[in-house]
mmJSON file of the N, C-alpha and C atoms, coordinates in Angstrom:
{"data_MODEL":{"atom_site":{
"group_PDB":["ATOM","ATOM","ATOM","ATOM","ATOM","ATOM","ATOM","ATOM","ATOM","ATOM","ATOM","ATOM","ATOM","ATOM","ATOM","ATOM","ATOM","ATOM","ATOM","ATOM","ATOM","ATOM","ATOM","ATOM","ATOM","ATOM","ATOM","ATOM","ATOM","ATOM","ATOM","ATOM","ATOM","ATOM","ATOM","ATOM","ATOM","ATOM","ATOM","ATOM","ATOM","ATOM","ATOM","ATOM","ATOM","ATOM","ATOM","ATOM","ATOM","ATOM","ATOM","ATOM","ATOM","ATOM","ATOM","ATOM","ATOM","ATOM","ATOM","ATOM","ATOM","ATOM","ATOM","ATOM","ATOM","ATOM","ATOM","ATOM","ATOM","ATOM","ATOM","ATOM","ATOM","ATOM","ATOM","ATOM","ATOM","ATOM","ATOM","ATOM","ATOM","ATOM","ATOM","ATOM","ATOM","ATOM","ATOM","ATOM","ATOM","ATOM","ATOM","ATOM","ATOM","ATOM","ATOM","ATOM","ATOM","ATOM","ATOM","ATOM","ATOM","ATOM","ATOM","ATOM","ATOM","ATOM","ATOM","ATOM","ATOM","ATOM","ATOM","ATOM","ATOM","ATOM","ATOM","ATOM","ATOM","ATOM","ATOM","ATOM","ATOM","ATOM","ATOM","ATOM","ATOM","ATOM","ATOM","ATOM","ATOM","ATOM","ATOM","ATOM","ATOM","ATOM","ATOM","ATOM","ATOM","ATOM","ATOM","ATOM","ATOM","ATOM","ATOM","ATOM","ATOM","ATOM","ATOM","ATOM","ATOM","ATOM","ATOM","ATOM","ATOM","ATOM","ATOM","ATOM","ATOM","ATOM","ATOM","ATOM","ATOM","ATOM","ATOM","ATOM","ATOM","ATOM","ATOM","ATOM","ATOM","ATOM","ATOM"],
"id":[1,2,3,4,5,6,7,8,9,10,11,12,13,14,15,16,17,18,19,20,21,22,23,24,25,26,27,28,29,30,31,32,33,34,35,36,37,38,39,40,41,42,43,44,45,46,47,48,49,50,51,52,53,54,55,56,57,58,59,60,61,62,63,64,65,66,67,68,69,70,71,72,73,74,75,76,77,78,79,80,81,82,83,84,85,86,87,88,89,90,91,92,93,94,95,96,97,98,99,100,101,102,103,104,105,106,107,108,109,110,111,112,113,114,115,116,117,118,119,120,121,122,123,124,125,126,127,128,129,130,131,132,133,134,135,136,137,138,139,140,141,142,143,144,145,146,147,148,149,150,151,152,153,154,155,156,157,158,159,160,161,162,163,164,165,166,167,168,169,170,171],
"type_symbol":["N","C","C","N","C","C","N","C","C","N","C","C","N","C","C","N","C","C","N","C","C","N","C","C","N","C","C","N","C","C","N","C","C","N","C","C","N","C","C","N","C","C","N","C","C","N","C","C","N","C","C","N","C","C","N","C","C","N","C","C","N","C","C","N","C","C","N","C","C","N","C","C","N","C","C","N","C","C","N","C","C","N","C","C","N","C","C","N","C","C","N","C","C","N","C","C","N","C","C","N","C","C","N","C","C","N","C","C","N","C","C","N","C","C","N","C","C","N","C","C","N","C","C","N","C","C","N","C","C","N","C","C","N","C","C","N","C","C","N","C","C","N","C","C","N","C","C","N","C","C","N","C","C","N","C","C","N","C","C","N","C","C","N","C","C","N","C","C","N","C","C"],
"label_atom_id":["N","CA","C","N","CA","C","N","CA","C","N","CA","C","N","CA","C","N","CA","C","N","CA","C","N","CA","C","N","CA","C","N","CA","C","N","CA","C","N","CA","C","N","CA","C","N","CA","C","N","CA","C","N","CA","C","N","CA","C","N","CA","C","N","CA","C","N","CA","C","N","CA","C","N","CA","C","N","CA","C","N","CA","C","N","CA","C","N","CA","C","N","CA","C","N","CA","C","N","CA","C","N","CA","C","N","CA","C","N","CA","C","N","CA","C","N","CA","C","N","CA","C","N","CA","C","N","CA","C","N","CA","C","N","CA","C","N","CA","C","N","CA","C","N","CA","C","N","CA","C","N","CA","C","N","CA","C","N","CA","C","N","CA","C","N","CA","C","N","CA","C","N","CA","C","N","CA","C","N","CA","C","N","CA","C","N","CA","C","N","CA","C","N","CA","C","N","CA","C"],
"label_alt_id":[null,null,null,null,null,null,null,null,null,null,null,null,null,null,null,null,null,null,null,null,null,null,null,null,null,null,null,null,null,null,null,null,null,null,null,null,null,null,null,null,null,null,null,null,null,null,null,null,null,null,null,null,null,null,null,null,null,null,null,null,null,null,null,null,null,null,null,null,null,null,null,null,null,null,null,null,null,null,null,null,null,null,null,null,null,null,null,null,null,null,null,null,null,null,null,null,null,null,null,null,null,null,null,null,null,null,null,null,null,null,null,null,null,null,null,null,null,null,null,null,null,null,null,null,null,null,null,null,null,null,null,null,null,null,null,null,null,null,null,null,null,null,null,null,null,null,null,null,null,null,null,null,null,null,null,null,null,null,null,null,null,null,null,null,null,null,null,null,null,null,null],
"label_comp_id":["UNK","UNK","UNK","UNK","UNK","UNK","UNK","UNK","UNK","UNK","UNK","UNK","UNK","UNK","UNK","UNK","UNK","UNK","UNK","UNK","UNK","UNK","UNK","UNK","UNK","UNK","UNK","UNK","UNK","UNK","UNK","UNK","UNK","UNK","UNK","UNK","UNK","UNK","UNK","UNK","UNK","UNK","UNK","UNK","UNK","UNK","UNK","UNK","UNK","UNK","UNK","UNK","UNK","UNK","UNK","UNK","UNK","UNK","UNK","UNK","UNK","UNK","UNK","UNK","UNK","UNK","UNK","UNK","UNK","UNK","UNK","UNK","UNK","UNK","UNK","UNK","UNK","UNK","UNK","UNK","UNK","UNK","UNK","UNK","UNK","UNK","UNK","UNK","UNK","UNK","UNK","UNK","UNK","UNK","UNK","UNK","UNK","UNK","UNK","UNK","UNK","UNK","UNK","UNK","UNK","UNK","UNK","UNK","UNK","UNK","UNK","UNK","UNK","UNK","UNK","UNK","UNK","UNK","UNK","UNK","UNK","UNK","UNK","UNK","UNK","UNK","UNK","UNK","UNK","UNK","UNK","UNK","UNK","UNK","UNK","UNK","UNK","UNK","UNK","UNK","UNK","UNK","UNK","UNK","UNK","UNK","UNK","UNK","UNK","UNK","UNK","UNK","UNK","UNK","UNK","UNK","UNK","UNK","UNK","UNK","UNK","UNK","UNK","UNK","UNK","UNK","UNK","UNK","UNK","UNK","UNK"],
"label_asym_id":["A","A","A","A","A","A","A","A","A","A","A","A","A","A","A","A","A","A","A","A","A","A","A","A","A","A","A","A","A","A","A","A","A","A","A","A","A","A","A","A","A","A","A","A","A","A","A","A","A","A","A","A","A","A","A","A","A","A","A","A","A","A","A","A","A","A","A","A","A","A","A","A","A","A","A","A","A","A","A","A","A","A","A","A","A","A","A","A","A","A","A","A","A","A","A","A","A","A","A","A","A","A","A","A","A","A","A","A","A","A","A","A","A","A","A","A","A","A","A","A","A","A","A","A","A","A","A","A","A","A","A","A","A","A","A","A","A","A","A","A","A","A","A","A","A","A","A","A","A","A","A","A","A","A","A","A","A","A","A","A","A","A","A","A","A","A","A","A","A","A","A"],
"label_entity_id":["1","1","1","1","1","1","1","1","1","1","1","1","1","1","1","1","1","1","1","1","1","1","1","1","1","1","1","1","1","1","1","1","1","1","1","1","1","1","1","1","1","1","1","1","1","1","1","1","1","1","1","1","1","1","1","1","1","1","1","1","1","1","1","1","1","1","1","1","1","1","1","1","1","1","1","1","1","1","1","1","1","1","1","1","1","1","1","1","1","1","1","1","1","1","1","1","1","1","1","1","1","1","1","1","1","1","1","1","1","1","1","1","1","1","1","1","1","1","1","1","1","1","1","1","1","1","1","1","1","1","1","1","1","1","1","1","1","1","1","1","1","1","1","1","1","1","1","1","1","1","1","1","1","1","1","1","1","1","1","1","1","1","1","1","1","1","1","1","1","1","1"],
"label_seq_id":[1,1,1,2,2,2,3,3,3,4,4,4,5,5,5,6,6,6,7,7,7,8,8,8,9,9,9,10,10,10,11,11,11,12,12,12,13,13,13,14,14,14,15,15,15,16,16,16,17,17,17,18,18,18,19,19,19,20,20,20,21,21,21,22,22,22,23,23,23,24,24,24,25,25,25,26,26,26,27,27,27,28,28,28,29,29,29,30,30,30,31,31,31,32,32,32,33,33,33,34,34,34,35,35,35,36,36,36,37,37,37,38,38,38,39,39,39,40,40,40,41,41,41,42,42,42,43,43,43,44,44,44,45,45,45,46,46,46,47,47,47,48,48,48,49,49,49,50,50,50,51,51,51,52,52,52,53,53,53,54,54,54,55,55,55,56,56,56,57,57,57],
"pdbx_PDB_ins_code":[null,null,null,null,null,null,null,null,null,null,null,null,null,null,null,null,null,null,null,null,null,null,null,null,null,null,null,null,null,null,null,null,null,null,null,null,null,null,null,null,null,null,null,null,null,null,null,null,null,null,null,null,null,null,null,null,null,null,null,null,null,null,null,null,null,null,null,null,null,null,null,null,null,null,null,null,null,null,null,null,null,null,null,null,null,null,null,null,null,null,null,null,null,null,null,null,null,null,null,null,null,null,null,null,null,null,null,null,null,null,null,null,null,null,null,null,null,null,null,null,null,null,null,null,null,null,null,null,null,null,null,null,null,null,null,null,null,null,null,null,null,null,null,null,null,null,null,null,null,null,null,null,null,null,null,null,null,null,null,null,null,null,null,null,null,null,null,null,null,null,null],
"Cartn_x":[28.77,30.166,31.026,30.706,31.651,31.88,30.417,30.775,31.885,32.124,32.846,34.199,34.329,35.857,36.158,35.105,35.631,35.993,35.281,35.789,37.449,37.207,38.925,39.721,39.414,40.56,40.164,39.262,39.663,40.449,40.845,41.419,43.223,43.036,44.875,45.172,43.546,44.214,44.393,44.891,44.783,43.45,42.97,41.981,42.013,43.352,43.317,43.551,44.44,44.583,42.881,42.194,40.482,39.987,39.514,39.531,40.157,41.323,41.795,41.608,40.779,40.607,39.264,38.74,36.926,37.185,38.165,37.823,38.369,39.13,39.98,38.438,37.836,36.837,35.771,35.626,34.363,34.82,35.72,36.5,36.574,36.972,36.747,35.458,34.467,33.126,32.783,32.909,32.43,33.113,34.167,35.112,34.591,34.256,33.564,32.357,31.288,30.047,29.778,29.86,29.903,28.484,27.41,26.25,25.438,26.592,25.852,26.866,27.742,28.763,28.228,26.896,26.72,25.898,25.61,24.692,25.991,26.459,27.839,28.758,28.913,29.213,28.533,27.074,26.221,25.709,26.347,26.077,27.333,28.473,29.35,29.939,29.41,29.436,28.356,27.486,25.841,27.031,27.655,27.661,29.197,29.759,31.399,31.425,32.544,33.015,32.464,31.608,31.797,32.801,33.065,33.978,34.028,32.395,31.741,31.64,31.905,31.514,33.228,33.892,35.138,34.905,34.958,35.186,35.576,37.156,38.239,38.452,38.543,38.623,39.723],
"Cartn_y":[30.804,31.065,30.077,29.783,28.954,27.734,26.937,25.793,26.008,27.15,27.305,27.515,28.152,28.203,26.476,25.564,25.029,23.702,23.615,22.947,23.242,24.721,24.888,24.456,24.571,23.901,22.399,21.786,20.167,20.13,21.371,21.007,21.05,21.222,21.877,22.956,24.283,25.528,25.556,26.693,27.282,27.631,28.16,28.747,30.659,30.893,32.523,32.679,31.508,31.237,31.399,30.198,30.316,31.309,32.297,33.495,34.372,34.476,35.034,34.557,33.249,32.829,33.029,33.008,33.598,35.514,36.175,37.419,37.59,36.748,37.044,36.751,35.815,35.145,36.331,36.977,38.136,39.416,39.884,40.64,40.094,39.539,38.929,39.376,38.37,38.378,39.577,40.835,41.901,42.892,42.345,43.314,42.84,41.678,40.854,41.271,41.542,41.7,42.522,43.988,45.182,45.181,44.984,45.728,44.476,43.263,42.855,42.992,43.932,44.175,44.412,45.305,45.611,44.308,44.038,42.206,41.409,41.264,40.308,40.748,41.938,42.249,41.846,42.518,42.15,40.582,39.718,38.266,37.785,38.375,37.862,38.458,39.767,40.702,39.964,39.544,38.868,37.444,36.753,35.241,35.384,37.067,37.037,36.804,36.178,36.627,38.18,38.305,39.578,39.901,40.683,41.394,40.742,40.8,40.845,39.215,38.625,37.109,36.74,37.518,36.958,36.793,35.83,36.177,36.85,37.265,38.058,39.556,40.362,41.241,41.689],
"Cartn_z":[-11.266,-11.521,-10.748,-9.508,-8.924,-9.673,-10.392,-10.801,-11.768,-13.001,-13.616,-12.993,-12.079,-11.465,-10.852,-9.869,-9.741,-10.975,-12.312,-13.409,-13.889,-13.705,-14.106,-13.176,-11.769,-11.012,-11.267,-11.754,-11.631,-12.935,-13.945,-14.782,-14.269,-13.305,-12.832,-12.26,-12.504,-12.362,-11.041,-10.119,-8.781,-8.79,-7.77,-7.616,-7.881,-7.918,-8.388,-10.272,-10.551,-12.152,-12.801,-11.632,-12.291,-12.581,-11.463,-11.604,-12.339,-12.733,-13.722,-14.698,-15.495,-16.736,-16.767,-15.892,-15.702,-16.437,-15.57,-15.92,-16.931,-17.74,-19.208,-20.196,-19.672,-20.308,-20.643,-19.654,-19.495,-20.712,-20.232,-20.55,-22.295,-22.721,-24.075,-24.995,-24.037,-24.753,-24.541,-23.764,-23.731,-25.069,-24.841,-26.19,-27.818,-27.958,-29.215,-29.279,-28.363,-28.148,-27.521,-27.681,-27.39,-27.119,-27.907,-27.856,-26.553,-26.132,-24.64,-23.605,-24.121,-22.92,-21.029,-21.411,-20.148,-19.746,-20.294,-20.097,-19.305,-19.911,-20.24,-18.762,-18.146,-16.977,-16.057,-16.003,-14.474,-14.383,-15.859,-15.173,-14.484,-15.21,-14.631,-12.88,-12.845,-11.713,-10.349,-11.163,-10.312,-9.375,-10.557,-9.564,-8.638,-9.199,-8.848,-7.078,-6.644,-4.846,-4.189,-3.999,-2.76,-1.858,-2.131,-1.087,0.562,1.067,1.878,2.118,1.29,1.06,2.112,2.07,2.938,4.432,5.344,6.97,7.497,6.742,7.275,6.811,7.69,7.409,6.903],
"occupancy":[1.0,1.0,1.0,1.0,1.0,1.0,1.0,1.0,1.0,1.0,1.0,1.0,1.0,1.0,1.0,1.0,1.0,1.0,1.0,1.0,1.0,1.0,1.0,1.0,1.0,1.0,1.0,1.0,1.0,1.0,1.0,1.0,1.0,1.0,1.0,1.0,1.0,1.0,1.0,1.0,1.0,1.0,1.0,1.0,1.0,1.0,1.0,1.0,1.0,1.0,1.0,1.0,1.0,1.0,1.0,1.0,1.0,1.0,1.0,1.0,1.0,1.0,1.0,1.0,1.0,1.0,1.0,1.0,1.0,1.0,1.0,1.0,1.0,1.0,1.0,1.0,1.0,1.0,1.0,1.0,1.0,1.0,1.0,1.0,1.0,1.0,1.0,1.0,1.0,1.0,1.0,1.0,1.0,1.0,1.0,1.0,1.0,1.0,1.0,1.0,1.0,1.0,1.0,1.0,1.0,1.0,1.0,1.0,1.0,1.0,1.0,1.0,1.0,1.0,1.0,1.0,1.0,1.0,1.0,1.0,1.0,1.0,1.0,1.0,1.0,1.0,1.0,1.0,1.0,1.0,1.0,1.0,1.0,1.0,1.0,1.0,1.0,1.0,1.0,1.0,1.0,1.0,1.0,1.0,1.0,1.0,1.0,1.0,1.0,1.0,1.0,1.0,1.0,1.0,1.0,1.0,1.0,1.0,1.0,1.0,1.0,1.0,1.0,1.0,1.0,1.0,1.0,1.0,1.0,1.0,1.0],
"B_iso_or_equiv":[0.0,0.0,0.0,0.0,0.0,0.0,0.0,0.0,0.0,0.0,0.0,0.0,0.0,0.0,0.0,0.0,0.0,0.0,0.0,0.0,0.0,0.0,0.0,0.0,0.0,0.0,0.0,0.0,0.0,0.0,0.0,0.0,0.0,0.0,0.0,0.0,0.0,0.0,0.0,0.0,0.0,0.0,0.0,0.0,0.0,0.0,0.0,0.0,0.0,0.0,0.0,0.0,0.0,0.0,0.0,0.0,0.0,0.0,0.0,0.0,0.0,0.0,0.0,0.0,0.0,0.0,0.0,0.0,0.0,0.0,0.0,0.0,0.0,0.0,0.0,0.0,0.0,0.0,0.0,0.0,0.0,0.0,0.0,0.0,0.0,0.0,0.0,0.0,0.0,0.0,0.0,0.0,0.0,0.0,0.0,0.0,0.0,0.0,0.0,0.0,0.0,0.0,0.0,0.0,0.0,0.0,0.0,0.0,0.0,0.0,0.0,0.0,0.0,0.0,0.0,0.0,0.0,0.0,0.0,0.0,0.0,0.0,0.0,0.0,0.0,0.0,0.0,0.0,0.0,0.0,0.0,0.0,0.0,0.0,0.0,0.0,0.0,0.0,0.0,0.0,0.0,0.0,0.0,0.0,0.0,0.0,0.0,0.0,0.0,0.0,0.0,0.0,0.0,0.0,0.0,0.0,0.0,0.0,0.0,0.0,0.0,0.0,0.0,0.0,0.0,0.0,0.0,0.0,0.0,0.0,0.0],
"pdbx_formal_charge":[null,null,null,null,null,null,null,null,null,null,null,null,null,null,null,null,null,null,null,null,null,null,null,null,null,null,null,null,null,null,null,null,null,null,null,null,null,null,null,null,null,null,null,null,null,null,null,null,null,null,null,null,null,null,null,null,null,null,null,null,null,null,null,null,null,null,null,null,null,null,null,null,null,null,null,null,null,null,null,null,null,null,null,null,null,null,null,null,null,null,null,null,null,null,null,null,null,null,null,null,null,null,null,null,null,null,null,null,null,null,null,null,null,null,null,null,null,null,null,null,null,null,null,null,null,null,null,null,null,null,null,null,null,null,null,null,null,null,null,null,null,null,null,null,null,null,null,null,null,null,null,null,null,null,null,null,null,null,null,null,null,null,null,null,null,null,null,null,null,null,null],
"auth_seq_id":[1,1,1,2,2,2,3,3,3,4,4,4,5,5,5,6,6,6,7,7,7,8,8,8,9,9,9,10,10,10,11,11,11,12,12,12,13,13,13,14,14,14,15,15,15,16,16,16,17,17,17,18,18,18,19,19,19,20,20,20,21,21,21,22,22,22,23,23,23,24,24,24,25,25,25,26,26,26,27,27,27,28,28,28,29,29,29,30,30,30,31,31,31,32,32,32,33,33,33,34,34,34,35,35,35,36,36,36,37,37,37,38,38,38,39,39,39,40,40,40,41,41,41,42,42,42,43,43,43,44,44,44,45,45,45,46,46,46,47,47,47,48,48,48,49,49,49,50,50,50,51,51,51,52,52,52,53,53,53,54,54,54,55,55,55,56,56,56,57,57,57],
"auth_comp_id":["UNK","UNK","UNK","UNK","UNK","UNK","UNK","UNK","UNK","UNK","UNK","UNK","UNK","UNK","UNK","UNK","UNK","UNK","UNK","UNK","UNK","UNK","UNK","UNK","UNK","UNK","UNK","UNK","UNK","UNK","UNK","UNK","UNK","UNK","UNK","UNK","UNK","UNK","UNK","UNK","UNK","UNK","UNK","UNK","UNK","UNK","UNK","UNK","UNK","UNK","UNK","UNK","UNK","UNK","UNK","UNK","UNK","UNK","UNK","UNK","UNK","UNK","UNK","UNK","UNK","UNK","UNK","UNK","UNK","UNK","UNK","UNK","UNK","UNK","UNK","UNK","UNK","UNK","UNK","UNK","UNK","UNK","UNK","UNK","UNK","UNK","UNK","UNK","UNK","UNK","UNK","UNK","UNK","UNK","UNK","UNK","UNK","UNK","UNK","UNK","UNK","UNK","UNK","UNK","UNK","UNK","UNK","UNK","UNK","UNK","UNK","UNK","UNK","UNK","UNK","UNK","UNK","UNK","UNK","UNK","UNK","UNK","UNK","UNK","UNK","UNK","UNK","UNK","UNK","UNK","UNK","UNK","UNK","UNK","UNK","UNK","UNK","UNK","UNK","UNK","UNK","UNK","UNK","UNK","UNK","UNK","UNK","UNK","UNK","UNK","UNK","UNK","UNK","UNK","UNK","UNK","UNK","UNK","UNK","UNK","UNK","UNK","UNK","UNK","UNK","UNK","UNK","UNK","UNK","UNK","UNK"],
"auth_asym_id":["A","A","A","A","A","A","A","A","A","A","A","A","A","A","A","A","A","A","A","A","A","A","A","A","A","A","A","A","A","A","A","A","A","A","A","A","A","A","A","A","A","A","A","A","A","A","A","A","A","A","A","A","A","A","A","A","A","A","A","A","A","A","A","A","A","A","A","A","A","A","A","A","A","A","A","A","A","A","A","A","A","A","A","A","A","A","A","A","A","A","A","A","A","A","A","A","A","A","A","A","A","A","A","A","A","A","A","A","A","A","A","A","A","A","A","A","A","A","A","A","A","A","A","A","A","A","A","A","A","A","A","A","A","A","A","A","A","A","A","A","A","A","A","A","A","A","A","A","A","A","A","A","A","A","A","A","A","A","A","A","A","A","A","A","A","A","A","A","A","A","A"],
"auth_atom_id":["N","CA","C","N","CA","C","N","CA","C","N","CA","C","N","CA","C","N","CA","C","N","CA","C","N","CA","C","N","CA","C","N","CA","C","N","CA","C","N","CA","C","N","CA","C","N","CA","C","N","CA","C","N","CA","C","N","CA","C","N","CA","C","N","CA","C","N","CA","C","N","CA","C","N","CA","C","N","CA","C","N","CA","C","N","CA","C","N","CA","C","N","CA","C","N","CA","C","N","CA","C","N","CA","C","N","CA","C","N","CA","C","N","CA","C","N","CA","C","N","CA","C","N","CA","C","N","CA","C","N","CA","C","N","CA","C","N","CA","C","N","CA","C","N","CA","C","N","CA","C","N","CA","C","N","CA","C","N","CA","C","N","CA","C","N","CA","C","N","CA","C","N","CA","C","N","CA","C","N","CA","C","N","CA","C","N","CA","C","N","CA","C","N","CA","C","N","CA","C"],
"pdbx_PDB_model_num":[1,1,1,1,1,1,1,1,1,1,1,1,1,1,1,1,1,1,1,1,1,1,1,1,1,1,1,1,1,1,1,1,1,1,1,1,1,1,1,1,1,1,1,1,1,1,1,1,1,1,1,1,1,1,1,1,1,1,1,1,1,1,1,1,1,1,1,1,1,1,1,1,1,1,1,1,1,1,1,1,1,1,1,1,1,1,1,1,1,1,1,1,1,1,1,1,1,1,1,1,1,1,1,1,1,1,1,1,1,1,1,1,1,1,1,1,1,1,1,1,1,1,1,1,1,1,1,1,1,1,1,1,1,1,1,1,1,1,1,1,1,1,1,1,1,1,1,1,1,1,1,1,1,1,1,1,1,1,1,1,1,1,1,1,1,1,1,1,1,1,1]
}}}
């Protein structure tokens, strides 16, 4: 996933725009492709930021 967020920012985006075009993206193919919706989540859920992945509390 990151490589995909960071392609969109070499396209211009921010780095929170990315993310928000990543989860518009998910969100999409899950609504089109119902019967791999739950597929279609835990890959995109598998490569997402952790919570935990932050330093800061």
């Amino acid at each position: 996933m990151q490589e995909l967020i960071d392609r969109l920012k070499a396209k211009g985006l921010t780095e929170q725009q990315a993310y928000d075009a990543v989860e518009v993206i998910k969100t999409f193919a899950a609504e089109k492709f119902p019967i791999f919706a739950g597929a279609i989540n835990k890959l995109f859920d598998k490569y997402s930021p952790k919570e935990d992945d932050d330093f800061m509390p």
